[in-house]
N, C-alpha and C positions, 0 to 999 in steps of 0.2 A: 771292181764292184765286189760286195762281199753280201754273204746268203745267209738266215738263218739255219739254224743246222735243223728243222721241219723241210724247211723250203731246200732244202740243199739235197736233203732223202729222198725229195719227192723227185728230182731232178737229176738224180746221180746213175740213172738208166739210158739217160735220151742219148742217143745217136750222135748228133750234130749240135754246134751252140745255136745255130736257127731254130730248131724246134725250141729248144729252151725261152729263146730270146718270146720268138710267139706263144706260147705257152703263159710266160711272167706277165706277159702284155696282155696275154686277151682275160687274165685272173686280177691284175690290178691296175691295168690303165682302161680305168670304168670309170666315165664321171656322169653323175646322174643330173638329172632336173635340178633337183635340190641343191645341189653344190654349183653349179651355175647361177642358179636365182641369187644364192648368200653373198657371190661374189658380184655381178651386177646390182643386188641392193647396196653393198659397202663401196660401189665407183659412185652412186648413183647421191650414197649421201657423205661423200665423202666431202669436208671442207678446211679452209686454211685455219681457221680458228686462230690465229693470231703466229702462226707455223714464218717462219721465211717462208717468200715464193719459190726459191729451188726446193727445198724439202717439200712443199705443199706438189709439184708441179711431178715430182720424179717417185713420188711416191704412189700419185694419179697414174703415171705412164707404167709403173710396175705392174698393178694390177689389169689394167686394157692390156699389155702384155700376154696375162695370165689368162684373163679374158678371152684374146684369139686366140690364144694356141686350145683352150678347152672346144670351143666352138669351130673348130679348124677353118679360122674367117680366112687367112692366109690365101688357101684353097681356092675360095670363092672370089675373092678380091682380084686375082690375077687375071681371073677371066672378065673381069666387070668390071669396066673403068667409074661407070656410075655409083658402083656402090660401094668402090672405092673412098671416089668422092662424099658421099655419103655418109658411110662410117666418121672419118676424119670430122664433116662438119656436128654429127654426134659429140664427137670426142671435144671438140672447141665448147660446148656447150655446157658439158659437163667440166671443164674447165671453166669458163668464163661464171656459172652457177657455183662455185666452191669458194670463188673468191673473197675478200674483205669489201667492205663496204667501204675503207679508202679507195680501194680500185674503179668506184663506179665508171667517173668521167672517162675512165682506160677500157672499159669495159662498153662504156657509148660508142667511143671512138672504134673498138674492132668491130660491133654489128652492124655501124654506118658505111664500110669501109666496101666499097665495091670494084673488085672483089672480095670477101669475105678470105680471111689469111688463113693459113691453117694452125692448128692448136700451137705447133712451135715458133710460126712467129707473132703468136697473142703471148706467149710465154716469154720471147726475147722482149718488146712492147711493153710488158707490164717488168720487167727487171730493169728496164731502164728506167721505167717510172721510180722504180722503188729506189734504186741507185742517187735518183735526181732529189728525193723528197731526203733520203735518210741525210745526203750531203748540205740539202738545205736547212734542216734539222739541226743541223752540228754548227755550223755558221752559224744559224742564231743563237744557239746558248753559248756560242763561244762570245756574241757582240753583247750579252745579257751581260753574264758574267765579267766583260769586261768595263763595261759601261757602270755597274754594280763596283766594283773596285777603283773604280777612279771616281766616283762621287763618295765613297767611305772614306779616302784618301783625301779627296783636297776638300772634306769637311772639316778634318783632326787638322789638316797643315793652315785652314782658316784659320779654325780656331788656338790654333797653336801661333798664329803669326798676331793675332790681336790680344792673346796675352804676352807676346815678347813683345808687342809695342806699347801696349799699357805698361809694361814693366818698368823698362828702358827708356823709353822715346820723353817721359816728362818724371824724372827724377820729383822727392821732394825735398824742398831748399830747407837747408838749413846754414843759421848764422854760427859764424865761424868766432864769434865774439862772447857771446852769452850762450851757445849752445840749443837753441831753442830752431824748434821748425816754424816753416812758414812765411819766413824772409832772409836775406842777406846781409852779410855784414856792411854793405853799403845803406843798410835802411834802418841797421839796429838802430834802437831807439835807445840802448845804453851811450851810444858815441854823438847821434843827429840832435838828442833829447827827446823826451815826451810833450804829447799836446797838451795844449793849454787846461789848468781844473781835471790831468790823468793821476789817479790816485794809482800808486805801486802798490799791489797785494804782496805779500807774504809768498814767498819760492812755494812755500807747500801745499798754497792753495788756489 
């Protein structure tokens, strides 16, 4: 531990490190109304706001922490098993009220529950919720996404397969005789002849 050098002057006569020790203590471990209040309003509105549940959950328990030891509940608790009890189902409350509005249904299920758990296993309870949703979560944008890529996929390989068979699958004929499309040289009409009253036009028209 290390002293201002005020605080170090003031204390460089004492006798014993006792006297100092009570001395420091009874000059600055004073904690008033006011600073109790501050910190029970900030348990009181504290909320997950969109926080993960551990960070929302151990962040709550920091301050109840900070909370008993100002109030020396410790103390009191040991002799009273009631308001042991007590406290804890406080603390569940002010837990179970900080929550997200997805946790409702998790939040029905621990007030229904008799007996009523204590704040760490509403806190195990809603991390398995959270655990079971984020994984269900992921599953489905993995079957989106993949469902999404195999209809992209076998619309281009349709469409790609009906212009390789329009392409391929019916050539158009052409006569190997006069060079023209449209028939074979089994049907040219230069070799079988024309029908009856067919007038030949001119190649260039």
């Amino acid at each position: 531990m290390s002293l201002s050098e005020d605080v170090y002057n003031g204390q460089i006569f004492s006798k014993t490190a006792e006297s100092v020790w009570n001395e420091l203590k009874g000059t600055y471990d004073k904690v008033d109304a006011s600073v109790t209040f501050n910190l029970y309003q900030k348990i009181n509105s504290c909320s997950q706001v969109g926080q993960s549940l551990s960070d929302y959950y151990h962040k709550l328990n920091a301050m109840w922490r900070q909370f008993d030891d100002m109030v020396k509940i410790d103390d009191i608790v040991s002799a009273n098993q009631s308001f042991q009890e007590h406290c804890q189902f406080l603390k569940l409350m002010q837990f179970l009220m900080g929550l997200d509005d997805v946790y409702t249904p998790i939040k029905s299920q621990i007030l229904t529950s008799d007996p009523v758990p204590s704040v760490k296993v509403a806190f195990s309870i809603s991390s398995r919720d959270e655990s079971h949703r984020m994984h269900s979560n992921q599953t489905q944008n993995a079957k989106i996404q993949s469902t999404a890529f195999v209809s992209k996929t076998g619309f281009n390989n349709s469409n790609n397969s009906g212009n390789n068979r329009r392409k391929y699958r019916n050539p158009p004929l052409k006569c190997t005789k006069c060079n023209m499309l449209g028939h074979t040289v089994d049907r040219c009409s230069e070799l079988i002849g024309y029908p009856p009253g067919y007038i030949k036009k001119p190649f260039n028209q």
